[in-house]
C-alpha positions in Angstrom: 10.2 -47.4 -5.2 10.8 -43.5 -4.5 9.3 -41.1 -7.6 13.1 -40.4 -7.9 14.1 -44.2 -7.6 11.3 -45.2 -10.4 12.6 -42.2 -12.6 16.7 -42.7 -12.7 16.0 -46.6 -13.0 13.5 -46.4 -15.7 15.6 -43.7 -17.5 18.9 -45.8 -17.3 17.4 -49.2 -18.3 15.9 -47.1 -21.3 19.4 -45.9 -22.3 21.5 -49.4 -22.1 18.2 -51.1 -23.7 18.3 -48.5 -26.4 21.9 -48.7 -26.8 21.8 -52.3 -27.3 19.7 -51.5 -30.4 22.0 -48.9 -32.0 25.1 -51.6 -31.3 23.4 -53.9 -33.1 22.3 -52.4 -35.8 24.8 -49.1 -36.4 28.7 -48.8 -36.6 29.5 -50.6 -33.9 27.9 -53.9 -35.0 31.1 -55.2 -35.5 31.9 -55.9 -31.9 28.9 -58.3 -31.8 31.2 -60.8 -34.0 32.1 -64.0 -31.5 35.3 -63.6 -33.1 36.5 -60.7 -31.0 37.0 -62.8 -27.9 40.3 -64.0 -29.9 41.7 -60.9 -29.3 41.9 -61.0 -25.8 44.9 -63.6 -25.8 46.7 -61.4 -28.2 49.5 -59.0 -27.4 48.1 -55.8 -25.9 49.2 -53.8 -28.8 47.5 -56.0 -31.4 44.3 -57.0 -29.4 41.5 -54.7 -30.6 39.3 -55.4 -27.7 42.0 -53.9 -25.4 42.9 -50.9 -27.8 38.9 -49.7 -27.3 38.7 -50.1 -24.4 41.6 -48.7 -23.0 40.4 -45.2 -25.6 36.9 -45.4 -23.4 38.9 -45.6 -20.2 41.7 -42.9 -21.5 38.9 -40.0 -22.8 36.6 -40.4 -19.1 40.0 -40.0 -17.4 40.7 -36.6 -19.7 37.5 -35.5 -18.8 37.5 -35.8 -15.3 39.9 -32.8 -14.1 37.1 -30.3 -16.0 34.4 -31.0 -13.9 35.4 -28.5 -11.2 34.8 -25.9 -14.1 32.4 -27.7 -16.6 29.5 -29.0 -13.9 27.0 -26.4 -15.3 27.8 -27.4 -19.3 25.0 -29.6 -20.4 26.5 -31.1 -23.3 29.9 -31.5 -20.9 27.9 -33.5 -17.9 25.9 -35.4 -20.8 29.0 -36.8 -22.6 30.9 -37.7 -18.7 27.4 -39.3 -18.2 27.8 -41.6 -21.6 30.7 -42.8 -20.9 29.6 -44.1 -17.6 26.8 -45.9 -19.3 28.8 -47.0 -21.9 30.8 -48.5 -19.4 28.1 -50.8 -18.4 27.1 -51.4 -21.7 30.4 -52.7 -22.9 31.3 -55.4 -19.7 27.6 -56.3 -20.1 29.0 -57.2 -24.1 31.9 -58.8 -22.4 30.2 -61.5 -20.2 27.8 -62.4 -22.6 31.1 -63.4 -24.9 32.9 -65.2 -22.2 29.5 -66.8 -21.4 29.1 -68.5 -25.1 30.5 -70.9 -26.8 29.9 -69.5 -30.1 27.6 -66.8 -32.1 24.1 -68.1 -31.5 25.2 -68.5 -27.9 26.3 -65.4 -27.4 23.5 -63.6 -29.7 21.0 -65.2 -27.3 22.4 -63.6 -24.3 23.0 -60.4 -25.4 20.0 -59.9 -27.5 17.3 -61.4 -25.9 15.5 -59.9 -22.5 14.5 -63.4 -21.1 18.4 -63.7 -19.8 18.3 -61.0 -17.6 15.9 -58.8 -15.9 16.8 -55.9 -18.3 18.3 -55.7 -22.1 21.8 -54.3 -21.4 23.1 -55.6 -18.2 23.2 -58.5 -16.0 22.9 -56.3 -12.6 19.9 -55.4 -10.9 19.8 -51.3 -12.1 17.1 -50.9 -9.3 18.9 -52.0 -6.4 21.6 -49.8 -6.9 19.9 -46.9 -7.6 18.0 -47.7 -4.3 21.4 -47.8 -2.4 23.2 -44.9 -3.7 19.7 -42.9 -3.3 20.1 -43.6 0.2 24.1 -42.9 0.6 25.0 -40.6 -2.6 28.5 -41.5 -3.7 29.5 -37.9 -4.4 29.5 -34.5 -2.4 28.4 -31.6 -4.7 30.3 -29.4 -2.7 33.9 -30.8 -3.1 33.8 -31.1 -6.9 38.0 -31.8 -7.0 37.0 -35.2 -4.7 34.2 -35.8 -7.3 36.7 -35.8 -9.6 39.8 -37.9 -7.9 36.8 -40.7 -6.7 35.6 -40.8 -10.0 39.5 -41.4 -11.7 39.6 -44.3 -8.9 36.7 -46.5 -10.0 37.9 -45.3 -13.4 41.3 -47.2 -12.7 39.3 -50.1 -10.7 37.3 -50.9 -14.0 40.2 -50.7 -16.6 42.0 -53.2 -14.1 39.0 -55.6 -13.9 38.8 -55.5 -17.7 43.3 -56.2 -18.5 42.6 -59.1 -15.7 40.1 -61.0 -17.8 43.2 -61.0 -21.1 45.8 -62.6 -18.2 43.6 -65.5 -17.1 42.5 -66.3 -20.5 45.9 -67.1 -21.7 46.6 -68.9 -18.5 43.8 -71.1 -19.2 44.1 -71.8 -23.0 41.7 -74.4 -22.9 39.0 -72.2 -22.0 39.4 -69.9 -25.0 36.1 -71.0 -27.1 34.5 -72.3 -24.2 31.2 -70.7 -22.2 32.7 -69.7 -19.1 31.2 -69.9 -15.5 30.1 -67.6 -12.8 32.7 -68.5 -10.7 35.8 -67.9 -13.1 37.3 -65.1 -12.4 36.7 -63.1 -16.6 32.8 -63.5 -15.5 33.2 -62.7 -11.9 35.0 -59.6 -13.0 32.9 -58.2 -15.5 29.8 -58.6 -13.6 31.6 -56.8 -10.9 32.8 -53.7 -13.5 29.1 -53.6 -14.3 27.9 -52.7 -10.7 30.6 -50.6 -10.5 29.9 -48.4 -13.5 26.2 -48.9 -12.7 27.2 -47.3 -9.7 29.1 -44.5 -11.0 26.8 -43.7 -13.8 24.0 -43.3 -10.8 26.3 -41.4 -8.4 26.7 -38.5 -11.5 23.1 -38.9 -12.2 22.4 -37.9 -8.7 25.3 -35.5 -8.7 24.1 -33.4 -11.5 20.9 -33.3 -10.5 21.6 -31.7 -6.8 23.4 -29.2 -8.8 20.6 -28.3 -10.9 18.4 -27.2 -8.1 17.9 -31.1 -7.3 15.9 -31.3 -10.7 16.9 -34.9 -12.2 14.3 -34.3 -15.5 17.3 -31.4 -15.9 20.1 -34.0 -16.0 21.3 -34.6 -19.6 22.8 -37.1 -21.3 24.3 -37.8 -25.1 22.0 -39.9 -27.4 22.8 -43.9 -26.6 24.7 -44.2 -29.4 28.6 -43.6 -30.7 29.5 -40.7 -29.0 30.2 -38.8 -32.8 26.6 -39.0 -33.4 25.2 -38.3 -29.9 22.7 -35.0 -29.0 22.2 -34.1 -25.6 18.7 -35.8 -24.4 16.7 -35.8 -20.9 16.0 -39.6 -20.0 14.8 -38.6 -16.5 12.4 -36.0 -17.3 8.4 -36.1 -16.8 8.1 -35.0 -20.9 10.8 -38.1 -22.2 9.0 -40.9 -24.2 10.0 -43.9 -21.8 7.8 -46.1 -23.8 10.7 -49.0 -24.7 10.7 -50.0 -21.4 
């Protein structure tokens, strides 16, 4: 790995690991319950796992259209970075409930390191990093296209996420059952998790080449509920990486 490469992966697996923590023990411990996968076979307006998400998916979108103006704003790029991470750290909740069959199941994947290369997602962090090192996703000099590229994987993810609620009650029998890699609400989250990997990394990237191509100046919000969140420096020398 590149000094750069070792530095944006080591800061990002940080934040998701961290994050993981803060789910599971702080407000939002109550969508580690097993019994939120019911919701996804109930009408859109009364399934709570749809509602939140779609709110994630609805505040990035609002946000988008100020980053022509906002690009400099530290606490601005720190919360567009959050929800990019949160992203990931939301499908990665997602598989690991289609992939149980009940609580302990489910607990096992999400909570223990042995699953996965990393706490907090099932897709290789490195590897992506590596790739969009090498071709950046975003030009710093046309901002607007930042913006409309950004709304497009935006759309791409909340559509991976509404297919998962179809299929399920299409396949009734499958409700309470650990699904497989090959069925399509697996397939699709481990796909939305590259994707917002990919994201998060691009605006990583992004805001540091506009920062005098400083990435210990990028900033994002505390991994945590965005309420509570302060603006922190994952990728600089002086951040305590020592979770990892």
């Amino acid at each position: 790995m590149t000094d750069q490469e070792t530095i944006i992966t080591n800061g990002i697996k940080w934040w998701l690991g961290a994050e993981l923590q803060d789910s599971k023990n702080g407000k939002n411990k109550v969508w580690d319950d097993y019994a939120v996968r019911d919701s996804y076979v109930q009408p859109l307006a009364q399934n709570a796992d749809a509602i939140k998400t779609g709110n994630h998916f609805g505040r990035f979108r609002l946000l988008l259209p100020e980053y022509t103006q906002e690009y400099a704003n530290d606490k601005f790029v720190g919360r567009l970075i959050h929800h990019t991470l949160m992203f990931v750290s939301g499908k990665f909740r997602t598989e690991c409930l289609l992939r149980a069959a009940d609580q302990t199941q489910y607990e096992n994947l999400r909570f223990d390191s042995a699953h996965y290369g990393y706490k907090g997602t099932s897709c290789n962090i490195g590897m992506i990093v590596r790739d969009c090192l090498a071709s950046p996703p975003f030009d710093p000099t046309d901002l607007q296209q930042v913006a409309v590229s950004s709304q497009i994987i935006n759309q791409q993810l909340y559509n991976l996420h509404h297919e998962i609620y179809g299929w399920l009650i299409a396949h009734p029998d499958s409700q309470h059952k650990a699904l497989e890699e090959a069925d399509l609400p697996v397939a699709n989250v481990v796909k939305a998790q590259e994707l917002a990997v990919r994201l998060a990394v691009g605006h990583v990237i992004l805001a540091a080449q506009l920062r005098g191509d400083d990435v210990g100046r990028v900033p994002v919000l505390e991994p945590m509920s965005i309420t509570d969140a302060s603006v922190t420096y994952p990728f600089s020398p002086q951040f305590d990486l020592a979770q990892i």
